[in-house]
C-alpha positions in Angstrom: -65.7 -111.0 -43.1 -68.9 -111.7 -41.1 -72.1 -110.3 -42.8 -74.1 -107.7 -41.1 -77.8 -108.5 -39.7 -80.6 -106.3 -39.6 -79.4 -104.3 -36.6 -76.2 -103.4 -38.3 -74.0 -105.0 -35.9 -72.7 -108.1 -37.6 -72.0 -111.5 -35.0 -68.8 -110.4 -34.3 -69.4 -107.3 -33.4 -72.4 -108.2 -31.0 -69.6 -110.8 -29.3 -67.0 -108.1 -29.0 -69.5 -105.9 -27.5 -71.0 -108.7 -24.7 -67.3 -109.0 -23.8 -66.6 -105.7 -23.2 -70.2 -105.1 -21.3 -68.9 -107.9 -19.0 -65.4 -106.3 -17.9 -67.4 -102.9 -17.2 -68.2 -102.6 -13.5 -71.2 -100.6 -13.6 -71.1 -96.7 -11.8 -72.3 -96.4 -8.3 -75.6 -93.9 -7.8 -73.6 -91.4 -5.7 -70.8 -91.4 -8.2 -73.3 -90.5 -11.3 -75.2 -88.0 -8.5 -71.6 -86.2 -8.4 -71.0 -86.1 -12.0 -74.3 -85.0 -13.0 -75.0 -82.0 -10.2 -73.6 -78.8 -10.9 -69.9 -77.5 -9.5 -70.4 -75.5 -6.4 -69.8 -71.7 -6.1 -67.4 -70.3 -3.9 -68.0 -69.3 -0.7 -69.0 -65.2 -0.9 -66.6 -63.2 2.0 -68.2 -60.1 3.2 -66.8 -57.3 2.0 -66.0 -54.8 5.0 -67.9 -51.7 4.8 -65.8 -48.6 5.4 -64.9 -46.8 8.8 -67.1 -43.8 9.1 -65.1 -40.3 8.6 -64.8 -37.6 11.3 -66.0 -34.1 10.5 -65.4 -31.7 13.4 -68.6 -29.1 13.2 -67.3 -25.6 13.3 -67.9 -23.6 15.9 -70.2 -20.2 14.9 -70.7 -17.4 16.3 -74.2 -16.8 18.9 -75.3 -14.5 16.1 -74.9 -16.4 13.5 -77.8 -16.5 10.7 -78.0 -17.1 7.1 -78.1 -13.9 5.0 -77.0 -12.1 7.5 -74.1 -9.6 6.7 -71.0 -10.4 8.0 -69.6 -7.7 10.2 -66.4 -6.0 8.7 -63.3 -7.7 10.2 -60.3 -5.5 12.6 -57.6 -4.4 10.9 -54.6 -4.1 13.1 -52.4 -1.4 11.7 -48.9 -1.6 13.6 -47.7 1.5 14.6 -44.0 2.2 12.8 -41.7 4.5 14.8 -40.8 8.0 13.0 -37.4 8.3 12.5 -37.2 11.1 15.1 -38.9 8.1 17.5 -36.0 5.8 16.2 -33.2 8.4 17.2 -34.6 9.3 20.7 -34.6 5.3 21.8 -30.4 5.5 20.7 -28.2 5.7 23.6 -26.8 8.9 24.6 -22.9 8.6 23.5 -22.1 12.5 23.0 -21.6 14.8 26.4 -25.0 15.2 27.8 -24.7 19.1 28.2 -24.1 19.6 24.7 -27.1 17.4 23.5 -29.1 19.4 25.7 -27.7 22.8 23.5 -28.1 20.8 20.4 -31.8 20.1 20.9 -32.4 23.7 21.5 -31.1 24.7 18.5 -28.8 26.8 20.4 -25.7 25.1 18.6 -24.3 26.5 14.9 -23.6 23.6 12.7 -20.0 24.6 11.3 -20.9 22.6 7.7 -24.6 21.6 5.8 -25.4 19.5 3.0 -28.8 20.2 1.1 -29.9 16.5 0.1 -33.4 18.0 -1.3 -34.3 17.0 -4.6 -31.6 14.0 -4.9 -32.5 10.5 -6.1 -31.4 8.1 -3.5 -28.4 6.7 -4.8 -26.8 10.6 -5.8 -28.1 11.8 -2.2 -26.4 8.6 -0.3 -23.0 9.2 -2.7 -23.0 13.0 -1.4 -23.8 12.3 2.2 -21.0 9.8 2.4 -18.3 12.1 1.1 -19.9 15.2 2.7 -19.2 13.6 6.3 -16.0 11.9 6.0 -14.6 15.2 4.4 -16.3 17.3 7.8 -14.4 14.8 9.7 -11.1 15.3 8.6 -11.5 19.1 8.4 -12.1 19.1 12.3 -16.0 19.7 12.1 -18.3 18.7 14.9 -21.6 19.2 14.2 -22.8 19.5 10.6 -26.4 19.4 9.1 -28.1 17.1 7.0 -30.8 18.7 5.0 -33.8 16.0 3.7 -36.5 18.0 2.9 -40.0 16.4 4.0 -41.4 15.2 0.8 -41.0 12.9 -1.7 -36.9 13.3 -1.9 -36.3 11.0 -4.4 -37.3 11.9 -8.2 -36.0 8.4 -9.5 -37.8 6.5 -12.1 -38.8 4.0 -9.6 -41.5 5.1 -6.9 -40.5 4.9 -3.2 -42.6 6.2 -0.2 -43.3 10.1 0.7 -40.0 11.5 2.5 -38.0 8.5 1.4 -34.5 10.4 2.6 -35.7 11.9 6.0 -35.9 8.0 6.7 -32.6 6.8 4.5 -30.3 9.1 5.8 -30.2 8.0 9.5 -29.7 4.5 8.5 -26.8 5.6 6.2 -25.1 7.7 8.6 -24.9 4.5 11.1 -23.4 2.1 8.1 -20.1 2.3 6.7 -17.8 3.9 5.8 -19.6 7.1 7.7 -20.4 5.0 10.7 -17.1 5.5 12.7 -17.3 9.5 11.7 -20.4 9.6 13.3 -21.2 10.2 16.9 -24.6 11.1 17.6 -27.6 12.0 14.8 -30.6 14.4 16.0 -33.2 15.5 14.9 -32.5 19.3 14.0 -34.2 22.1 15.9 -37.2 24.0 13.9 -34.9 27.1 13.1 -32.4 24.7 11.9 -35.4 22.5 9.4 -37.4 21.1 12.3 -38.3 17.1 10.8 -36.8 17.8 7.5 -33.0 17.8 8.8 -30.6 16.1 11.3 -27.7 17.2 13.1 -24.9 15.4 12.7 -22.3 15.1 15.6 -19.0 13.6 14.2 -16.3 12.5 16.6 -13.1 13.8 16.7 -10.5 12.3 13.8 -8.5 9.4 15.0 -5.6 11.1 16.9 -7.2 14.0 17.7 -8.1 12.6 21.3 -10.8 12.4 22.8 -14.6 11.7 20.9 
């Protein structure tokens, strides 16, 4: 083995290394300027600001002001027909004369019923067999008797003169609906708002209603 010099590269090792310095080609300026400067950032896109948002101003009032008190606000209260109203807008299906009698009170009821004091489902029960047993006993014209307050003493709490306002809708439902002809409001002598006269038609056979 050769012996080392001074340097610490023996003679071989300084001829090995000449011969590879020779087959080196040596790196061009620009090439080392590449290598040695920095990588390059990417371009920066623009991010897009964002479209502006529409707020429609509300329209107030000429007399508008801050702290000022508002100014209470219309209640519209629709007007509900009585059931008397109800009855007088039904077409006239009886013979007009004896309506006329009937509203004068100058007509005697041949039967009554006194609902006063009835819940609502005893007082409809009643009503229903009341008519249809007028009918086929040849009545005409009966009475219905409501009362004007409360009506129903139910555990459940229903509006003042609940059956002065059920009993014409019953009357015009089944099973009492073909039985009855005409319903009106009785005459004052006869309980006035708190009872309805009842004209039944005639029973099927019987001829005419």
């Amino acid at each position: 083995m050769a012996r080392r010099g001074r340097g610490g590269l023996s003679e071989d090792d300084k001829a090995l290394w000449a011969q590879v310095a020779r087959s080196v080609s040596p790196m061009a300026a620009a090439e080392r300027r590449r290598l040695a400067a920095p990588p390059a950032e990417p371009p920066l896109v623009p991010t897009p600001s964002p479209a502006p948002v529409y707020v429609p101003r509300l329209a107030l009032p000429e007399d508008f002001g801050l702290g000022r008190k508002a100014a209470p606000a219309r209640v519209h209260v629709a007007h509900l027909p009585s059931p008397a109203e109800r009855l007088a807008a039904q077409p006239l299906r009886m013979d007009a004369k004896t309506h006329r009698s009937l509203v004068r009170g100058k007509l005697r009821p041949d039967a009554r019923i006194d609902l006063h004091g009835m819940t609502l489902a005893v007082a409809k029960a009643e009503l229903t067999g009341f008519i249809l047993r007028a009918q086929a006993a040849g009545h005409r014209l009966v009475l219905v008797i409501t009362g004007k307050g409360k009506g129903d003493q139910g555990p459940l709490p229903v509006r003042s003169g609940a059956l002065r306002h059920e009993v014409p809708h019953w009357l015009h439902m089944a099973p009492v609906a073909q039985a009855v002809l005409q319903v009106v409001p009785a005459h004052v002598r006869h309980g006035g708002g708190g009872a309805y006269y009842v004209y039944l038609r005639r029973p099927r056979g019987a001829g005419a209603p």
